[in-house]
N, C-alpha and C positions, 0 to 999 in steps of 0.2 A: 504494500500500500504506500502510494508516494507522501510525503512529510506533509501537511499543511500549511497552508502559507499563513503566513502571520498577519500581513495584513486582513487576510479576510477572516480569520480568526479573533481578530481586533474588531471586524464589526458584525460579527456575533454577540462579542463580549458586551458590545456598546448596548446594542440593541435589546440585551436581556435586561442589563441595569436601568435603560429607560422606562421601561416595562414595569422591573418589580424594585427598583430603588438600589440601595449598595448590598453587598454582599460580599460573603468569604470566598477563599479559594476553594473550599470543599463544597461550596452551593455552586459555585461556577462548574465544577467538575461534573457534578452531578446532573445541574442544567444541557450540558453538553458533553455525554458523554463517548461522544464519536473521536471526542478532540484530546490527544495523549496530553496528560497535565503539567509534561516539560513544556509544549507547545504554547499549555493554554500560561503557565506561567512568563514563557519568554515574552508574547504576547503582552498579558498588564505590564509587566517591566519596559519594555520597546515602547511602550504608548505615548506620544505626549499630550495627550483625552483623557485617562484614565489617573482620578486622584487614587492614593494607596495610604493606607494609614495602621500603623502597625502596633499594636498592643500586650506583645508579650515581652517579659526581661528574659535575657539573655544569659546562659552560665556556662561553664566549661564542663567538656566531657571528653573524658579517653574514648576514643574508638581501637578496644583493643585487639579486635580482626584487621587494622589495618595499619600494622606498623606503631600500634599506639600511639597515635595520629592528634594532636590536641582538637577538638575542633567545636562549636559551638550549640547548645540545645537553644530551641529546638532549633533541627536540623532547615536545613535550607525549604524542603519539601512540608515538612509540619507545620512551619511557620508562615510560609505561601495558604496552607488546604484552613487552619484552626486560627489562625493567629492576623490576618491580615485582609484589611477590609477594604475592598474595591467601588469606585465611584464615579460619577460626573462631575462636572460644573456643576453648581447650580445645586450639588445634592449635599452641602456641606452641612446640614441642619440636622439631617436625616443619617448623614454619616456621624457624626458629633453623637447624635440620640443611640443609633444602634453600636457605636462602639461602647459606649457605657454600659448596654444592657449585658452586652458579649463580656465584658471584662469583669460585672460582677456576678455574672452564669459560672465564670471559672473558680474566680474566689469564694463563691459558695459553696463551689462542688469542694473543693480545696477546704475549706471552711468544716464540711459534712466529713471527709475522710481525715481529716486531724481532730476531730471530733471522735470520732473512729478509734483514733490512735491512743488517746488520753483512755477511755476505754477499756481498748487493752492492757495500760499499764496500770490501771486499774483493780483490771482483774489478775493481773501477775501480782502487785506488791498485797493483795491480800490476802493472802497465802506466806509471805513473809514477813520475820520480825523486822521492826523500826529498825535495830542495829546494821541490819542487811539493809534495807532499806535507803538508810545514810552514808552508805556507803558505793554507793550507784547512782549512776544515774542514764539517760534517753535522750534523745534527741532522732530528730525528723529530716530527712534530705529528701534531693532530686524536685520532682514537679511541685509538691504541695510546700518545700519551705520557700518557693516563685509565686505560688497562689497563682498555679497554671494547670492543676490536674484536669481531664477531666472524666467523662463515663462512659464512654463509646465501649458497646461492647468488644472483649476481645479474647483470644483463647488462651488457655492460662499452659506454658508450654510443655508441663512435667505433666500434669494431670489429664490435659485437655477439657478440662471445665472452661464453662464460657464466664468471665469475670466482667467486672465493670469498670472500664476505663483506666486511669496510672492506678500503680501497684503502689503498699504503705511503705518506706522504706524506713524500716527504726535501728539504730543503733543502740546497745547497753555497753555501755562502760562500767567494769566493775572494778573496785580497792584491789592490789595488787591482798593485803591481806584476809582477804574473805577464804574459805575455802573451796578447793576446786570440786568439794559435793553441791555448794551452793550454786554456782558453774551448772553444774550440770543439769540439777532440778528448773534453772532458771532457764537453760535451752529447752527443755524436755517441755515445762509448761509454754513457751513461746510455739513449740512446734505444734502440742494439741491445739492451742489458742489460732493460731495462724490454719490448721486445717480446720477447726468450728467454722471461722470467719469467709473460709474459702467454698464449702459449702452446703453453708443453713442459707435458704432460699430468698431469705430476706438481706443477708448481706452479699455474699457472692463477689468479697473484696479479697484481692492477693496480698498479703503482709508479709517484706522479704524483711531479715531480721539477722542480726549478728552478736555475736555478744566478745567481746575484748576485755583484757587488762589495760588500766594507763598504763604500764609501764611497754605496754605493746602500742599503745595508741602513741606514746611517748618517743616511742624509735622508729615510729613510720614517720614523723614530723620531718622526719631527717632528708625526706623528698628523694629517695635516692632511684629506686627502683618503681616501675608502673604501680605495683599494688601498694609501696609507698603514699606515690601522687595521687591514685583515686580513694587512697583512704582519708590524705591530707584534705583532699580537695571537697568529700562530702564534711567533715567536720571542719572547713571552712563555711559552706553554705549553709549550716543545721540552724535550727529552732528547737529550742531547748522544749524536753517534751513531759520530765518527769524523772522524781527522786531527789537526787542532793543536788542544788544547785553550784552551791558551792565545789565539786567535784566539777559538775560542767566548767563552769570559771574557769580552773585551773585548766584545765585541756585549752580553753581559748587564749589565755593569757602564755603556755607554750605556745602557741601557734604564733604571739607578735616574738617571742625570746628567741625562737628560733630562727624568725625571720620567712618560716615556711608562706606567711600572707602573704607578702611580699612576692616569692616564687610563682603564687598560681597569681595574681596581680598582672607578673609578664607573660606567663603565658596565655591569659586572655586575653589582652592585648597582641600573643602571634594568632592566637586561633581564629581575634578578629581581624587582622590583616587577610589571616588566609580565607575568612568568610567573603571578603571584599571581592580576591581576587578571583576566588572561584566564581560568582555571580558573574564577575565582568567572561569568564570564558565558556560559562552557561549562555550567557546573551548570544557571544559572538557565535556557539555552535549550530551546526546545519542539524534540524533533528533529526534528518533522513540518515545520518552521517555522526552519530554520537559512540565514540568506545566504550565498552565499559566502567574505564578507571574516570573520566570525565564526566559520565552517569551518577558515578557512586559518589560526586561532590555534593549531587542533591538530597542523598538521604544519607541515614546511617546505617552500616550493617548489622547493628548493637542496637536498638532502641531500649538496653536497657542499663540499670546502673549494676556496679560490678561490686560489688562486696569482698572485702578482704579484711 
């Protein structure tokens, strides 16, 4: 099938917006689904008709099928389909109205599954004494500490149950002096809690989970090696979720000692040059004529976060 041309692709695009107002790239897709969504992306990008207005923060992610690659969430493609709202002239009132509504559909859903997450740690600390207790603590990464989750269905990959939209991603920090039975009972309950969650028909949420010493949280800081970086880099992004706060503090306050903030700092600043450049050689490509390594600047081959 020969590539589409962009400009006539462009006044599809126009003609649907005049029609039904602004919209995502995932309603455009949807709207016309003849048109491959590189096309329909290069297209709003090429346009100079089409206002674009973009709603979601941005954070680093290892892609680590590809060289452990720094590069930017969401991906080029999630961000174009969820995240980015397409327009006319003339429709700046109506763009203005419905990106508000979009941007608090996300932080509610985000809102409902950190809800979610308090919850669980809920039901894990009572089952345990206050001394354990104060001596741990949680914290929340990936989409929901962006207030970007959302709930599209999707298949959960071990299981294959159908789940609902980003996965809970929690981390436990425990006292280097707790004991390693406490360790244990506290994965053991996380893993029933995390299969409940997974599938009682009312929530049908994935909660991926880890449990660490600081003194291990303490010598990933050191950035050295990838499961270093992605473990630095989500307890960079976290929101503190439950237990001893003071124990959180202290993991944040290494993170300025060691200077590790600093590190993911530059490298989001490469991942966002390298987001810049690959856009401009997405523009420039023929889609009848795209490689695969060129391809794969638009999405990730990971969409998810990496636990270590």
């Amino acid at each position: 099938m020969p590539a589409p041309d962009i400009a006539e692709v462009e006044v599809l695009i126009t003609a649907l917006l005049d029609e039904q107002g602004p919209m995502i790239g995932k309603e455009l897709a949807a709207a016309l689904p003849e048109i491959p969504v590189l096309a329909l992306w290069q297209a709003c990008y090429q346009s100079r008709v089409l206002h674009v207005s973009h709603f979601a923060s941005y954070y680093l992610r290892f892609d680590v099928t590809r060289d452990d690659q720094v590069r930017l969430s969401p991906s080029i493609l999630r961000d174009f389909l969820s995240f980015s709202l397409f327009g006319l002239p003339g429709q700046r009132d109506q763009m203005i109205e419905r990106q508000g509504t979009l941007s608090n559909m996300h932080r509610e859903i985000s809102r409902e599954k950190i809800g979610l997450a308090q919850q669980v740690m809920k039901s894990l600390f009572l089952d345990l004494p206050r001394e354990t207790r104060s001596s741990m603590c949680a914290f929340i990464a990936g989409d929901l500490a962006y207030f970007l989750a959302h709930n599209e269905p999707r298949e959960h990959l071990v299981s294959g149950e159908m789940v609902k939209g980003s996965d809970i991603d929690i981390v436990i920090i425990l006292s280097d002096d707790l004991p390693d039975t406490v360790q244990r009972k506290i994965d053991t309950d996380m893993i029933a809690l995390k299969n409940y969650y997974l599938r009682h028909p009312q929530y049908r949420h994935e909660i991926d989970f880890i449990t660490k010493r600081k003194s291990t949280m303490e010598k990933q800081l050191h950035y050295t090696d990838i499961h270093d970086k992605i473990a630095s880099k989500i307890a960079y992004e976290s929101m503190f979720l439950g237990g001893s706060l003071t124990l959180y503090m202290e993991v944040r306050d290494a993170m300025i000692s060691t200077g590790v903030d600093r590190l993911i700092e530059q490298d989001f600043e490469h991942a966002l040059k390298d987001r810049k450049h690959a856009m401009q050689k997405l523009l420039l490509a023929s889609s009848d004529d795209i490689d695969e390594e060129t391809r794969s600047l638009f999405y990730f081959s990971q969409e998810r976060v990496e636990f270590t």
